[in-house]
N, C-alpha and C positions, 0 to 999 in steps of 0.2 A: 907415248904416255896416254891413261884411257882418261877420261875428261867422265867427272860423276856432278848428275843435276843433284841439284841442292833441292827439298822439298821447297812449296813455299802455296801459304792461304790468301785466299783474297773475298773478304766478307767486302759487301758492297761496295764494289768496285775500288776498295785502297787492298794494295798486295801486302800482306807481310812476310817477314825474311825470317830466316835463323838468327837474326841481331831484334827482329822487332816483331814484334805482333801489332795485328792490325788496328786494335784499337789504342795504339801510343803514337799514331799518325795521323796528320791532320794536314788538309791543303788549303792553302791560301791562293786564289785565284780571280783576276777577272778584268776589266778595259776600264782605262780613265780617259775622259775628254775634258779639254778646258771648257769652263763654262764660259761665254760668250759674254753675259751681263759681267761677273765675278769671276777677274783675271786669275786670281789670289785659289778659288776653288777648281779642284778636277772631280768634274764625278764623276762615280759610279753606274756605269750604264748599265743600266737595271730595267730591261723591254721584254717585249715577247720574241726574244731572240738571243737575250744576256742574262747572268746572272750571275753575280759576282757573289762568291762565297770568304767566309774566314776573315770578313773587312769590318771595321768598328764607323757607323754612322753611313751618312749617304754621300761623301766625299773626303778626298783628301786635297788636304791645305801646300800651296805652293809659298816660298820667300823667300826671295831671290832666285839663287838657282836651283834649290833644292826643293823636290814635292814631300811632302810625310807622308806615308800611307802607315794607317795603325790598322793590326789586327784587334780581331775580337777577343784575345785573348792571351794571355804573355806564356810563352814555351819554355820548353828547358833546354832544346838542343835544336839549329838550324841542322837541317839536310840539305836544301838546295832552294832556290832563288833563282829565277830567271826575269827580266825585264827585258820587253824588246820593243820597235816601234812597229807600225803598221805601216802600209804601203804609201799612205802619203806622206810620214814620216821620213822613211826609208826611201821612196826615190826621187819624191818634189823638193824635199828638202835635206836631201846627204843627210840626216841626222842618226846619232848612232846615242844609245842611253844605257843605265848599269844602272845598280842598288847599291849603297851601303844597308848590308843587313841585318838585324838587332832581331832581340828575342819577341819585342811589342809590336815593333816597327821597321819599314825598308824605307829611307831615304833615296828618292829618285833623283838622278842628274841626269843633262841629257846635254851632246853639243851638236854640231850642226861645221861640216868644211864646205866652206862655198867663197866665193869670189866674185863682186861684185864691180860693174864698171860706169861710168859713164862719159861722154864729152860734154863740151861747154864752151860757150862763148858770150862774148857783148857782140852785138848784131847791128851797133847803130841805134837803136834804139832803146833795147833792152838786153836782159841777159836772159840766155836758152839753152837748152842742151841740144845737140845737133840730131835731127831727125833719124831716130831707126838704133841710137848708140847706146842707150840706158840699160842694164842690166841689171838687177836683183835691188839694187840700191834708190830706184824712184826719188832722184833731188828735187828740192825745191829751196829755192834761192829766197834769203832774208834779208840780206841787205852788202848795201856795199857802200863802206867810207874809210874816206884819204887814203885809198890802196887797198882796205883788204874786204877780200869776197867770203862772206859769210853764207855757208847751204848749210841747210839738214838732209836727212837722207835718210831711208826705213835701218832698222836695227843690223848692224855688224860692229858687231864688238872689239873693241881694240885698236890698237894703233900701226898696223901693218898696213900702210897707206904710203900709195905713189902718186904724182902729178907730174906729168910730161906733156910737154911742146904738142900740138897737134893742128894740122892746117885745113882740112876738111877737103880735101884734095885739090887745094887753088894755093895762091900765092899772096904769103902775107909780107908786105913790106915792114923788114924794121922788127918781127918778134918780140914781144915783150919775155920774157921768161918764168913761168908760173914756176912758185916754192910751197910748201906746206907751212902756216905759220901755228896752226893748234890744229887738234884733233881730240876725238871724246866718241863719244858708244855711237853716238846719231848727228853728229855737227861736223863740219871741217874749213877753216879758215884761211882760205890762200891769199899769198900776196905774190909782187910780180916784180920782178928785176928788168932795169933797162938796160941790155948788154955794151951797148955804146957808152954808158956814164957808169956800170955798176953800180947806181941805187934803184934801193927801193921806189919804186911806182907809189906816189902820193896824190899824181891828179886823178883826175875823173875816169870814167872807163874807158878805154876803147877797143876799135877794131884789130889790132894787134894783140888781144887778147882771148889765147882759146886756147884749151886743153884739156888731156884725157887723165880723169881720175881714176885709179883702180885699189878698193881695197877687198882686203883678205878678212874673212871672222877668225876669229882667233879665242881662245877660252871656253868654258861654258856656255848654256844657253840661260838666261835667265828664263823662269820658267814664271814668274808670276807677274808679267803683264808690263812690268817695268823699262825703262829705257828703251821703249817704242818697242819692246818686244815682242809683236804681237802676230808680227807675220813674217816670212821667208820668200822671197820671190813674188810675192805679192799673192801668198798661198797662208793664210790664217791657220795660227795654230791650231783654231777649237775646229779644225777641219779633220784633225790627226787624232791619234789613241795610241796609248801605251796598253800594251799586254803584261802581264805579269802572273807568274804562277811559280808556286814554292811548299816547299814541302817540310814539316817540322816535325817534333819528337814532344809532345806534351809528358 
């Protein structure tokens, strides 16, 4: 079968087709970064190096998990939409993003698969996380009473959270046994079983107490600055950019 080119014009640099002439197409294109002061804003990077065409104002508005980016102008027919992240997006932070796309507007979501861990113990004197074990999640301990260990920890979302026995390679007499008693976007609450009586741990801390946290993000990324959302591995969102380029039918 013989294969025939289709003609096709391309006046300043947009092509038209047998379906469109050039002047019924318009591109929407260009990088957003979170602004640093104003979680809630991503702009427009607009340098001697950027220029972001077909956008309405000098940024778009995030809340919660969704960014709004408005054109300049409302279409009659989406062709194509692309959103993607850049390379600290893509490989400091596993995050992967998409549009919902509208005729004014793309609503941007983005997530993020990553796993976070750390250890922990009462040391005798205080409590710590054992030298060299932290990963993605940076705890820091708030308080502890009548049994239960209150930490925060940087943003991972969700409740797909483990805590298990860990010795730190020595020998603990007696194990207390760590359980999860709450969990929330950036908090997590353990208490601790004493396997000889099977209750809950109500005294004071101690050295029979140590274990490895590991949770999973799970959901969306919230994208405006919310529930300690602000960084990934200890890699700042307003470090990263979203690309975006799309093409409509006015």
């Amino acid at each position: 079968m013989a294969l025939t080119k289709l003609a096709s014009r391309m006046t300043n640099g947009i092509t038209g087709t047998n379906d469109l002439e050039s002047d019924e197409i318009r591109i929407v294109a260009g990088t957003i970064r979170q602004n640093s002061s104003t979680r809630t804003q991503w702009d427009f990077i607009n340098d001697s190096s950027h220029q972001p065409i077909g956008v309405s104002g000098t940024y778009a508005t995030a809340s919660g998990g969704t960014i709004t980016l408005n054109y300049d102008t409302t279409f009659t027919e989406v062709i194509s939409m692309v959103v993607g992240p850049d390379e600290t997006f893509a490989n400091q932070m596993n995050m992967s993003v998409g549009g919902s796309v509208g005729l004014s507007r793309v609503l941007i979501s983005a997530s993020a698969a990553f796993t976070g861990a750390f250890t922990l113990e009462y040391n005798g004197n205080a409590w710590a996380t054992i030298s060299g074990t932290a990963q993605h999640l940076d705890p820091t301990f708030v308080s502890y009473s009548n049994g239960t260990l209150t930490l925060s920890h940087d943003y991972c979302r969700g409740a797909a959270i483990t805590v298990t026995p860990w010795s730190d390679g020595g020998e603990i007499i007696n194990p207390y046994l760590p359980i999860i008693k709450t969990v929330s976007q950036s908090q997590v609450a353990i208490q601790w079983i004493d396997t000889t009586s099977g209750n809950i741990v109500t005294s004071a801390p101690s050295t029979r107490m140590k274990a490895l946290v590991t949770k999973t993000n799970a959901q969306g990324l919230f994208l405006d600055g919310t529930n300690n959302a602000t960084d990934i591995n200890n890699v700042d969102f307003n470090l990263g950019n979203f690309w975006f380029y799309g093409i409509f039918k006015v």
